[in-house]
Backbone bond lengths (Angstrom), bond angles and torsions (degrees), N, CA, C in turn:
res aa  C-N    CA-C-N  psi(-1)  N-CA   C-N-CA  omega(-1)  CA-C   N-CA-C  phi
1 X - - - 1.461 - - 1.528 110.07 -
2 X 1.304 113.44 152.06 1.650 122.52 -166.75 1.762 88.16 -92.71
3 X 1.917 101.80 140.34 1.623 104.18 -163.69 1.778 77.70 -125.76
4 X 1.733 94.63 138.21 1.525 98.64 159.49 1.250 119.92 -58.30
5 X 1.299 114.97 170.77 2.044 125.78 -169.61 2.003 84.89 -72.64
6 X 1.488 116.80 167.50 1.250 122.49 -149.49 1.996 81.19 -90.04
7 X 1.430 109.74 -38.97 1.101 117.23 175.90 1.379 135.60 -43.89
8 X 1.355 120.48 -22.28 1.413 122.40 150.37 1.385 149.33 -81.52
9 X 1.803 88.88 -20.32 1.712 93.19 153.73 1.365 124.66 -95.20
10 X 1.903 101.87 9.24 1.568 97.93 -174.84 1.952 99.49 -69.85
11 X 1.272 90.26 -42.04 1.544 119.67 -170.15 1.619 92.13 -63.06
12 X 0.836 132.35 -86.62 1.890 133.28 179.04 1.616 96.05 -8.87
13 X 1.503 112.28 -67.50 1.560 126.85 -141.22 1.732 74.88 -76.30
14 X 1.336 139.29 -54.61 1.891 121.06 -163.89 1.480 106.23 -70.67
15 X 1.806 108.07 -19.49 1.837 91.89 172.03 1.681 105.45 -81.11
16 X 1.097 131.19 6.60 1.508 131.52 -156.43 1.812 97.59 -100.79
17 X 1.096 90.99 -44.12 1.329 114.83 -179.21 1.708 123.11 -56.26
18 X 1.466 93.53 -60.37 1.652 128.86 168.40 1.457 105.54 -33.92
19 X 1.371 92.90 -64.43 2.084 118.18 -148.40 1.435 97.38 -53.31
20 X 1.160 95.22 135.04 1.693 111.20 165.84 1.819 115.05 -133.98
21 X 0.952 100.30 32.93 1.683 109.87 172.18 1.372 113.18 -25.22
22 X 1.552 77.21 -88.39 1.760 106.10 -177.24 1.777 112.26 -35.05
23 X 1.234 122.49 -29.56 1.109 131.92 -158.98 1.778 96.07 -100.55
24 X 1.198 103.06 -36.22 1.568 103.93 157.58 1.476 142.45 -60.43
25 X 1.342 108.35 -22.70 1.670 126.55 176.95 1.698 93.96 -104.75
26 X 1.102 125.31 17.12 1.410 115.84 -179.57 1.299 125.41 52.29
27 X 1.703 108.06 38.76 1.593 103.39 140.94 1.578 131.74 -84.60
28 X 1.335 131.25 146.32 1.457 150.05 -157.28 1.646 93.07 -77.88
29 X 1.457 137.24 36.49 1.362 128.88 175.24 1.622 112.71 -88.86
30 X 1.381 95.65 157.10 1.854 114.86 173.50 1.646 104.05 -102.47
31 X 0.953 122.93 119.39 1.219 152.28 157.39 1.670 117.03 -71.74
32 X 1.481 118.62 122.92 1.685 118.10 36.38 1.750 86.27 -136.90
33 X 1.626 92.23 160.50 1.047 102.81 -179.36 1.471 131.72 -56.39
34 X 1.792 120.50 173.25 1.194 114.61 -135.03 1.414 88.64 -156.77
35 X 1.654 122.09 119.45 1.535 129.45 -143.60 1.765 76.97 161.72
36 X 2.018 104.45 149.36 1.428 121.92 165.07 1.659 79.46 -160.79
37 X 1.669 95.40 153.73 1.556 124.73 154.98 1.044 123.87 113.08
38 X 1.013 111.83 152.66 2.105 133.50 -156.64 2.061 104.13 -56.95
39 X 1.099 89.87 170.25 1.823 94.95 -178.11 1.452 72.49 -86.82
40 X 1.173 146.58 -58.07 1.517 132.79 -121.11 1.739 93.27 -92.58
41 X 1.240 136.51 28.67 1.735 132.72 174.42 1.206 101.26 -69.01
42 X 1.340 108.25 149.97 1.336 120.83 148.86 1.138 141.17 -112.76
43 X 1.364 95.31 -7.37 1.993 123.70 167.21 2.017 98.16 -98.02
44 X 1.251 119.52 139.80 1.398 125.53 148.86 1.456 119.51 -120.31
45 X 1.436 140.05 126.98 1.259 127.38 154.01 1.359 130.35 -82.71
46 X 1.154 161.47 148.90 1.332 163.12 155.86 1.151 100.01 -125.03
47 X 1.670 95.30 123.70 1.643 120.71 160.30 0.987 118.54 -109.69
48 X 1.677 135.98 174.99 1.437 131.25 -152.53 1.528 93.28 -87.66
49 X 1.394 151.12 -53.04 1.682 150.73 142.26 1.186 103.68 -163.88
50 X 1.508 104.19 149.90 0.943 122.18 165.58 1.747 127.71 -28.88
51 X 1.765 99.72 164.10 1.814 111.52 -170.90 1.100 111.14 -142.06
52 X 1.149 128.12 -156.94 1.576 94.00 -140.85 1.548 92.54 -115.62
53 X 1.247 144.31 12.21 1.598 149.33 157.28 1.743 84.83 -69.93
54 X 1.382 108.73 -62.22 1.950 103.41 -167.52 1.515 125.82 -56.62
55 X 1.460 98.88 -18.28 1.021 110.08 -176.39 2.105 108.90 -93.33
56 X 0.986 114.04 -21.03 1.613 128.66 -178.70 1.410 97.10 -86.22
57 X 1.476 135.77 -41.09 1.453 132.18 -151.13 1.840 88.65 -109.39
58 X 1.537 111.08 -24.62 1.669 88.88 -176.99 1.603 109.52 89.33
59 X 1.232 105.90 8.45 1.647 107.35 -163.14 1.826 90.29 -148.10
60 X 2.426 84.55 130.00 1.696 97.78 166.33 1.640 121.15 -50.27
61 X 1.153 123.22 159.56 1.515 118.54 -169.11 1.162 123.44 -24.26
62 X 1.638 85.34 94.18 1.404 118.18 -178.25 2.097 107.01 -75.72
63 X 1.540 97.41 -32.32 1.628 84.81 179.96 1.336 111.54 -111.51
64 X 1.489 108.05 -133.14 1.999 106.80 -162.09 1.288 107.24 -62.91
65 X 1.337 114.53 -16.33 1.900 105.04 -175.85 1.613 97.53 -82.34
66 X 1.648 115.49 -19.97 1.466 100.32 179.27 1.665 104.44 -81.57
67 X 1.619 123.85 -37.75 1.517 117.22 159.32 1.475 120.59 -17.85
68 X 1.010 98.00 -58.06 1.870 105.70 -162.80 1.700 108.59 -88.77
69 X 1.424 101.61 -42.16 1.615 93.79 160.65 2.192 122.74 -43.50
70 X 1.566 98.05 -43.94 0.740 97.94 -137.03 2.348 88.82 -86.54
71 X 1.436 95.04 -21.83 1.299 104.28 166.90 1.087 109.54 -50.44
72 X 1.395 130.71 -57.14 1.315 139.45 178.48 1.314 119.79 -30.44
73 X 1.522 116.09 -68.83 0.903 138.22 -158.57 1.751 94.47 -68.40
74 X 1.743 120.68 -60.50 0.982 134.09 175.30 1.820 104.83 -25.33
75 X 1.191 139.17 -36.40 1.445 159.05 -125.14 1.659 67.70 -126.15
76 X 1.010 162.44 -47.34 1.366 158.49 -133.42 1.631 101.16 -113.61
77 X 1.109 148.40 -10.45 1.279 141.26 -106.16 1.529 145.55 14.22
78 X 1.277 102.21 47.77 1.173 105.96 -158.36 1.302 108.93 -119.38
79 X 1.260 127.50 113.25 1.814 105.56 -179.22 1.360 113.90 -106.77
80 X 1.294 123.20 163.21 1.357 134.59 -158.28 1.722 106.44 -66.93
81 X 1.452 116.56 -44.81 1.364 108.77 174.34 1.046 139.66 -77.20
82 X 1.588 104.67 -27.59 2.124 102.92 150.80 1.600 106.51 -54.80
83 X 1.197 113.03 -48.30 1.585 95.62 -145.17 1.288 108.53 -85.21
84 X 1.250 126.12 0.65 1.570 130.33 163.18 1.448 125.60 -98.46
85 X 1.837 105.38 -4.46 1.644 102.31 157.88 1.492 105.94 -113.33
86 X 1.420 105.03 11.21 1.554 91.51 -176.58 1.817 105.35 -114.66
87 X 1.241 103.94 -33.28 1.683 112.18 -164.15 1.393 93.03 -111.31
88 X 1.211 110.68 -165.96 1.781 135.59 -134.62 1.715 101.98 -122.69
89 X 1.192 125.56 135.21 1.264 118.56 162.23 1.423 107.75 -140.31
90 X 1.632 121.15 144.25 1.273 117.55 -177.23 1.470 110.44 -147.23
91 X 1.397 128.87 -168.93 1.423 112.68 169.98 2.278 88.12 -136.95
92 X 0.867 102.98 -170.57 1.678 136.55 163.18 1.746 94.88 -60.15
93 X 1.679 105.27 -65.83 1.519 118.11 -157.03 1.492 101.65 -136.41
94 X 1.294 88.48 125.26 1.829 92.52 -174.33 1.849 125.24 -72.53
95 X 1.454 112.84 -24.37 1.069 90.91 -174.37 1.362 102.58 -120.31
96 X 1.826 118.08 174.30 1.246 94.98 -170.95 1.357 108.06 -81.98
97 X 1.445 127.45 176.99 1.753 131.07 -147.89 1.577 90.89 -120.43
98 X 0.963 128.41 -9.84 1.506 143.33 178.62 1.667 109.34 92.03
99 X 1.348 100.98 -147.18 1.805 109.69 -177.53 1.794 95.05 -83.57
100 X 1.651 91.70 174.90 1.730 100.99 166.03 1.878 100.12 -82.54
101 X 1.635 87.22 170.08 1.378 77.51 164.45 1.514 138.54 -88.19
102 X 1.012 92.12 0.67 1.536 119.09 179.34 1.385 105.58 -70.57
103 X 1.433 110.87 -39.80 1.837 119.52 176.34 1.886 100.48 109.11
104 X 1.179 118.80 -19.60 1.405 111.95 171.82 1.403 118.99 -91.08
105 X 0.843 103.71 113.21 1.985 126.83 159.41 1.826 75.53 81.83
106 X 1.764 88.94 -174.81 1.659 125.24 176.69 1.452 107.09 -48.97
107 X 1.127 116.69 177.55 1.327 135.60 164.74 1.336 117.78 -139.71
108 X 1.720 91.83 117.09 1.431 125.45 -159.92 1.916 106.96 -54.46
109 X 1.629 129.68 103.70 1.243 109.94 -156.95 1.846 109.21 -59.16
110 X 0.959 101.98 179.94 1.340 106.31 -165.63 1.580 104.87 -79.83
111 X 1.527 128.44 179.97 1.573 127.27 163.98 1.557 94.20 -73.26
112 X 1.458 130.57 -51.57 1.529 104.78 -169.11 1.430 132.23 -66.32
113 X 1.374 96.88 -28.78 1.969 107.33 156.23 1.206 124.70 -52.26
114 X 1.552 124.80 -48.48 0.981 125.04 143.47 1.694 134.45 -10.53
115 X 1.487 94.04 -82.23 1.371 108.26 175.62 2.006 105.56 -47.01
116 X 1.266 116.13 -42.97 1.727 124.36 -170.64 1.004 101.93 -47.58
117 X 1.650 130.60 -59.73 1.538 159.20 -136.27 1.844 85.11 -95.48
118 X 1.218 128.11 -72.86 1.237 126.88 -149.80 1.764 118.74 -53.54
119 X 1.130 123.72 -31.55 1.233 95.37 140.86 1.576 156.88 -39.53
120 X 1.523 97.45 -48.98 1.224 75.06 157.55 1.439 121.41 -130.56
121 X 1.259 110.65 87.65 1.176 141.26 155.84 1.630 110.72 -110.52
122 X 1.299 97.41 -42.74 1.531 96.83 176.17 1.583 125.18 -74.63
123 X 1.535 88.14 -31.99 1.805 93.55 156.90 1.833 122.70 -71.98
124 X 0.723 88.58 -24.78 1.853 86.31 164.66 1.372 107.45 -75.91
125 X 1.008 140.78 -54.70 1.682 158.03 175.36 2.055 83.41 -43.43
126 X 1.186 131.80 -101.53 0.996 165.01 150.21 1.694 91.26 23.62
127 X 1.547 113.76 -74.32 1.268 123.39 -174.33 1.732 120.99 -67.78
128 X 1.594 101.54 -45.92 1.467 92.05 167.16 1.424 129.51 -94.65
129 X 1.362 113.87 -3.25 1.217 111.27 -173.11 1.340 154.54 21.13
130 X 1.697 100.84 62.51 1.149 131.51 -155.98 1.894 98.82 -52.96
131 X 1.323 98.70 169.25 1.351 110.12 178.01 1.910 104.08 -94.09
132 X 1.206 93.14 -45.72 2.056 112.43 164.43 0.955 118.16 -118.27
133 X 1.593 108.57 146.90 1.184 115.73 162.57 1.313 108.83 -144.58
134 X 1.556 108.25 136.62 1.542 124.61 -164.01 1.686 96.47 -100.26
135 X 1.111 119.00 93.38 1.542 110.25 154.96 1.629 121.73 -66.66
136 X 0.920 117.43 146.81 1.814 126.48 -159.08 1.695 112.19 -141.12
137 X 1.260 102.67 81.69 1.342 124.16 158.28 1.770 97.62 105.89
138 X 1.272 127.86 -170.82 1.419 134.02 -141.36 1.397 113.40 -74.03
139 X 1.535 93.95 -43.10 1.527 112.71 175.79 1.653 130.77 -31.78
140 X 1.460 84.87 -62.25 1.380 97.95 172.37 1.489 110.98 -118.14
141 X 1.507 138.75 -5.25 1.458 95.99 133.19 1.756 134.49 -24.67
142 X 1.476 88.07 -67.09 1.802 84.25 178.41 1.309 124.86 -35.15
143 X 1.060 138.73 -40.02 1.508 130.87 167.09 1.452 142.27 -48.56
144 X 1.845 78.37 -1.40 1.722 74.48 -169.26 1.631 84.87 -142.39
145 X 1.225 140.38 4.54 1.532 126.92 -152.94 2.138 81.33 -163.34
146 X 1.551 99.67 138.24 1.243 103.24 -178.80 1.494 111.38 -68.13
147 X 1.486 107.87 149.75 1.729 120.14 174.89 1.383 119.49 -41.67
148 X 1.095 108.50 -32.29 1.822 118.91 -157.74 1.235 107.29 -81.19
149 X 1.518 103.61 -29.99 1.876 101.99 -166.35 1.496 104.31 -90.79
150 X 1.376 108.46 136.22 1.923 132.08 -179.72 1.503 86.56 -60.44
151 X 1.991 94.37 144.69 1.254 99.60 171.32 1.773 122.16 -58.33
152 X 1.568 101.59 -24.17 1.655 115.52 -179.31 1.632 112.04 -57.24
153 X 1.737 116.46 -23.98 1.257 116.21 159.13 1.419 128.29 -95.51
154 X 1.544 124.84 22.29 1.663 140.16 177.82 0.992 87.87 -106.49
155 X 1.570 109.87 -86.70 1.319 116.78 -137.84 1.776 113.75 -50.44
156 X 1.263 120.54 162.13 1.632 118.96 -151.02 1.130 139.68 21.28
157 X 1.298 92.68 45.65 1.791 115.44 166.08 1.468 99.96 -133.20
158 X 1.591 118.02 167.46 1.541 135.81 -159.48 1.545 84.54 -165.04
159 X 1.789 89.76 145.74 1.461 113.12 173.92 1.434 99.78 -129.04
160 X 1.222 114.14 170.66 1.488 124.04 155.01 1.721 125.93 -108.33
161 X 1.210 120.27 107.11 1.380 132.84 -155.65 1.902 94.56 -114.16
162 X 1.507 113.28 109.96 1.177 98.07 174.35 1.343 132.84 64.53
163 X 1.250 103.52 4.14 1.599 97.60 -169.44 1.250 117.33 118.22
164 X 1.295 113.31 -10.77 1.860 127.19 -155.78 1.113 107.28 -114.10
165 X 1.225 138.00 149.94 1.292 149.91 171.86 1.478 110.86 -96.73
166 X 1.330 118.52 103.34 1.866 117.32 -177.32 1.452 115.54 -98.45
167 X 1.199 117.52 108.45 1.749 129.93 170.18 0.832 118.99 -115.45
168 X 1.315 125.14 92.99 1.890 155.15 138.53 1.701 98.50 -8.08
169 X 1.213 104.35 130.59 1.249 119.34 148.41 1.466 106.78 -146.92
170 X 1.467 112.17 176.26 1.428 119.12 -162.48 1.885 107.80 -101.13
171 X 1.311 121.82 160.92 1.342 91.49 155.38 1.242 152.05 -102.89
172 X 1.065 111.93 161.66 1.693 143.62 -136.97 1.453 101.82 -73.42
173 X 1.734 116.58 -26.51 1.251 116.51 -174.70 1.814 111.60 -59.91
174 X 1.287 93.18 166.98 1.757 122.51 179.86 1.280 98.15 -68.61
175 X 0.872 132.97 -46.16 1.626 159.23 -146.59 2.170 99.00 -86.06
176 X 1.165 106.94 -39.57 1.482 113.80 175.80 1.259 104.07 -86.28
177 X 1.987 93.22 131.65 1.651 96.37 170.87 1.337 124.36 -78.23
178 X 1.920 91.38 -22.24 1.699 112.41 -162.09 1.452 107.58 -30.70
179 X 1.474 115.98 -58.50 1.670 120.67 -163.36 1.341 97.92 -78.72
180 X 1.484 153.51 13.48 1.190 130.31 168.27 1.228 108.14 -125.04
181 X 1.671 120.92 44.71 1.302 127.88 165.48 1.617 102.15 -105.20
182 X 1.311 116.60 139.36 1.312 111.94 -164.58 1.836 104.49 -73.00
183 X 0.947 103.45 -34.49 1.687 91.09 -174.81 1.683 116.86 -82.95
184 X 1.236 100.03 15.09 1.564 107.18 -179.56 1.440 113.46 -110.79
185 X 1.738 102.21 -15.43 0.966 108.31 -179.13 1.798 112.34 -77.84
186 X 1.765 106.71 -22.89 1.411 101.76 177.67 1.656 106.43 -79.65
187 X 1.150 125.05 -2.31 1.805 123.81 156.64 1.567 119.47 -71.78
188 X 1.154 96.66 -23.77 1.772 85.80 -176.26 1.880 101.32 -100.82
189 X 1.253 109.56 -22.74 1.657 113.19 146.93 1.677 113.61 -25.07
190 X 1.518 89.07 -64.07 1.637 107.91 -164.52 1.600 106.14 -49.63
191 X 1.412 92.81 -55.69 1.418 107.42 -168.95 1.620 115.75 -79.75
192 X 0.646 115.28 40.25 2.057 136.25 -165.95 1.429 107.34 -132.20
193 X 2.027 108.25 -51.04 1.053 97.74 162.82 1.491 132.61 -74.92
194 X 1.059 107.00 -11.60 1.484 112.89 172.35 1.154 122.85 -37.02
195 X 2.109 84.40 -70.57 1.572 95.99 -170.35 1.514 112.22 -66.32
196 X 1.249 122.76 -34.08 1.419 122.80 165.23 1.859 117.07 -34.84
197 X 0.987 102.73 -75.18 1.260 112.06 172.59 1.683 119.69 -37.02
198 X 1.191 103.74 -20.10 1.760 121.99 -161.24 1.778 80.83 -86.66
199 X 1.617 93.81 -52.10 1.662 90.93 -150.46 1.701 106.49 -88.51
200 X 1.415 128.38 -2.36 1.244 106.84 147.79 1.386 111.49 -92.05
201 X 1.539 148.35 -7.56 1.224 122.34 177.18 1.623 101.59 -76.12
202 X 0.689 119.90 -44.34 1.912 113.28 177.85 1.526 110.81 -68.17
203 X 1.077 151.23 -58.98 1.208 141.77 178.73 1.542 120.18 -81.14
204 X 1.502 127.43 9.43 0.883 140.45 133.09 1.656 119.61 -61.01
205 X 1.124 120.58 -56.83 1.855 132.47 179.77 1.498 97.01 -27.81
């Protein structure tokens, strides 16, 4: 696949950084956003956004949801330190959105944050033009796979979007029961081999 010059996502990633939108319409977000990896990937992940370890270290799942992501992937051939100096990580919403108000877990960003962020998300998509992309948990499933359908009908399945290869996984957090139901666990099996399969037919070529 043809990769933009490195120079336009250098520029993307310092307006990403910059932006304080969200913080302008009076959403409660921590700044600055939270994304790593080369124009030249051929794997991308997107998670629903960052928390608040990812947001302190500057780095995509930086804690146990990055553990188990990264087990996963490990199960794929994939290990955690190539694929975070070599490939792409992003979320839906770049910074973290803080706690609920309730005080338990994150707070889910809003649809209009959403909308703020999604540009450039699509300009990251756009510039590196990954060969995959792993969406990671509900959030951003949705972007690529209709609302209606249970994760039990995504997960270990792949589409082709544009050119792209899309593999669902669930999320990675402590906090989700989804992955510690045993028969869900033989879907994210499924979807392991996928990406496996993804990642020796391309780095095989």
């Amino acid at each position: 696949m043809n990769k933009h010059p490195n120079q336009s996502l250098s520029k993307l990633q310092e307006r990403m950084k910059q932006c304080r939108l969200c913080l302008e319409e009076g959403f409660e977000i921590y700044p600055p956003a939270v994304f790593s990896g080369l124009v030249s990937a051929e794997f991308m992940t997107i998670g629903q956004a960052p928390g608040i370890t990812e947001q302190e270290a500057e780095r995509p799942f930086n804690a146990g949801s990055g553990t188990r992501l990264f087990g996963w992937l490990e199960r794929a051939g994939i290990g955690e330190e190539w694929f975070r100096s070599t490939q792409y990580m992003s979320s839906v919403t770049k910074c973290y959105p803080g706690r609920q108000s309730s005080g338990s877990g994150d707070r889910v960003p809003s649809k209009r944050e959403q909308e703020i962020c999604r540009p450039y998300l699509d300009q990251e998509i756009e510039f590196v033009n990954p060969q995959v992309i792993i969406p990671i948990g509900r959030l951003a499933i949705n972007l690529f796979y209709p609302k209606k359908l249970k994760l039990q009908e995504i997960i270990g399945t792949q589409k082709e979007v544009e050119g792209r290869w899309i593999i669902p996984l669930p999320h990675s957090s402590g906090a989700s029961r989804w992955h510690q139901i045993e028969e869900n666990r033989q879907l994210i099996t499924d979807a392991i081999k996928l990406i496996s399969n993804h990642r020796v037919r391309i780095f095989s070529d």
